[in-house]
Rosetta silent file (secondary structure, phi, psi, omega in degrees, C-alpha in Angstrom):
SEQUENCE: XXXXXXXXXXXXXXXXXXXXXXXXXXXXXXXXXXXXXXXXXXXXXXXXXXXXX
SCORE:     score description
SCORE:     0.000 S_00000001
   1 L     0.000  148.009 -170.526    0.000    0.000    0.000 S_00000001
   2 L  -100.818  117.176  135.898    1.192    3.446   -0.911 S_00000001
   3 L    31.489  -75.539 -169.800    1.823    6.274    1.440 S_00000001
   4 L   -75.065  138.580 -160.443   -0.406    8.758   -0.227 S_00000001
   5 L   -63.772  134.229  173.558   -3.490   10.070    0.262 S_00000001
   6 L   -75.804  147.886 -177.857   -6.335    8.856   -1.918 S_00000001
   7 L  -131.880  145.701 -178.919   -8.045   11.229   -3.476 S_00000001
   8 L   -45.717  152.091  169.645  -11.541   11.460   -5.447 S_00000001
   9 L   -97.817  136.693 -179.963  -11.411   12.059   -9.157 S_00000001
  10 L   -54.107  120.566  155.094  -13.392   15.832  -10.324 S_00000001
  11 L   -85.233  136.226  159.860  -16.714   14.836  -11.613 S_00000001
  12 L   -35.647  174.057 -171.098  -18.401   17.413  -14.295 S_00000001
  13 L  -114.962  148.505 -169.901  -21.337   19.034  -12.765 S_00000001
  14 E  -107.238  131.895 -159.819  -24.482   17.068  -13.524 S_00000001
  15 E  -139.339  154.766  152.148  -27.341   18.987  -15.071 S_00000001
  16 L  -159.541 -169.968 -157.820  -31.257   17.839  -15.936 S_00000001
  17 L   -52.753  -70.439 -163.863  -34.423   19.296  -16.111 S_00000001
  18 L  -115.955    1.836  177.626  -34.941   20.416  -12.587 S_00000001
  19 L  -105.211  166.718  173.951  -31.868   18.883  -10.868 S_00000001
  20 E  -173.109  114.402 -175.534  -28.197   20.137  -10.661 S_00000001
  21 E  -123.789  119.741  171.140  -25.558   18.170   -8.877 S_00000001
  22 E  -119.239  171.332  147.574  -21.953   19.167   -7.911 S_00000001
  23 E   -68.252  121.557  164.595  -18.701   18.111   -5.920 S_00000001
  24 L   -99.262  158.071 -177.189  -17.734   19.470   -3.047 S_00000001
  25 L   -74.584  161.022  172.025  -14.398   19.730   -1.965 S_00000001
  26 L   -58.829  142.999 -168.548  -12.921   16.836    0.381 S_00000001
  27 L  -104.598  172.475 -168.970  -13.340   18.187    4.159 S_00000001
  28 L   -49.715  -39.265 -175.678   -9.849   17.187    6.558 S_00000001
  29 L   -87.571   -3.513  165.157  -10.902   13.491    6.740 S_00000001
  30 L   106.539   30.248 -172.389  -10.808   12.927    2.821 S_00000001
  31 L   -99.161  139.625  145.582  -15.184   12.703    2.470 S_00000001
  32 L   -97.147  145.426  167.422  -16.237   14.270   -0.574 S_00000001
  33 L  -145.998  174.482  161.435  -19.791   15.142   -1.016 S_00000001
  34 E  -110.902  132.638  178.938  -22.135   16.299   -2.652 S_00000001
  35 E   -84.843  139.279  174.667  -24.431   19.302   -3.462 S_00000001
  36 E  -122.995  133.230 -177.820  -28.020   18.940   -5.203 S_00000001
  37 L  -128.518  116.158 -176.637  -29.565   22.313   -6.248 S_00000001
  38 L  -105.995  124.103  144.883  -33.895   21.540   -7.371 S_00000001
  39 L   -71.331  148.073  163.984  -35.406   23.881   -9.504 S_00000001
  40 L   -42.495  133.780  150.188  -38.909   24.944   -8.663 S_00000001
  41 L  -134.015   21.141  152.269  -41.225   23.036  -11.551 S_00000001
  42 L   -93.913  147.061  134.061  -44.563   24.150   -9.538 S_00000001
  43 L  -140.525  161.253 -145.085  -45.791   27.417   -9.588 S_00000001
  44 L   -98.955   83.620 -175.593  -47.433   29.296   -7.102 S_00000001
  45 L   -44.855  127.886  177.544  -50.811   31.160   -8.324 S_00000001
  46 L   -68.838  122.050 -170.565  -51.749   34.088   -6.368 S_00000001
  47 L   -41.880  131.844  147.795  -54.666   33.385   -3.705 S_00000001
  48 L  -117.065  133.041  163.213  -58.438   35.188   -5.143 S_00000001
  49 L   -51.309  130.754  154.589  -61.465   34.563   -2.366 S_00000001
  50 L   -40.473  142.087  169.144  -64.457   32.782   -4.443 S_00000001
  51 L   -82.299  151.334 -143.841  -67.091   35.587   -5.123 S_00000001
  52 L  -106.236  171.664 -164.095  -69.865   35.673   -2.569 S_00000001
  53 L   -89.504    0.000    0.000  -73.033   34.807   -3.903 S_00000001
């Protein structure tokens, strides 16, 4: 076994419709993670009260 630290290989940033996934850098113990960023696909109609009869 070798010495040296292992290290993660850079993954591209991952893109689809409403998703977006990056790499984070390795924190002190050598964990990489990751970030997920969701677009909105609802949107939010502005409330009207029903008209009274």
């Amino acid at each position: 076994m070798s010495d040296q630290p292992k290290k993660r290989p850079q993954v591209p940033e991952g893109k689809s419709l409403f998703l977006t996934t990056r790499q984070k850098k390795p924190n002190e113990k050598g964990f990489v993670g990751y970030e997920t960023i969701w677009k909105s696909f609802q949107k939010e109609a502005e409330y009207t009260p029903p008209k009274r009869p």
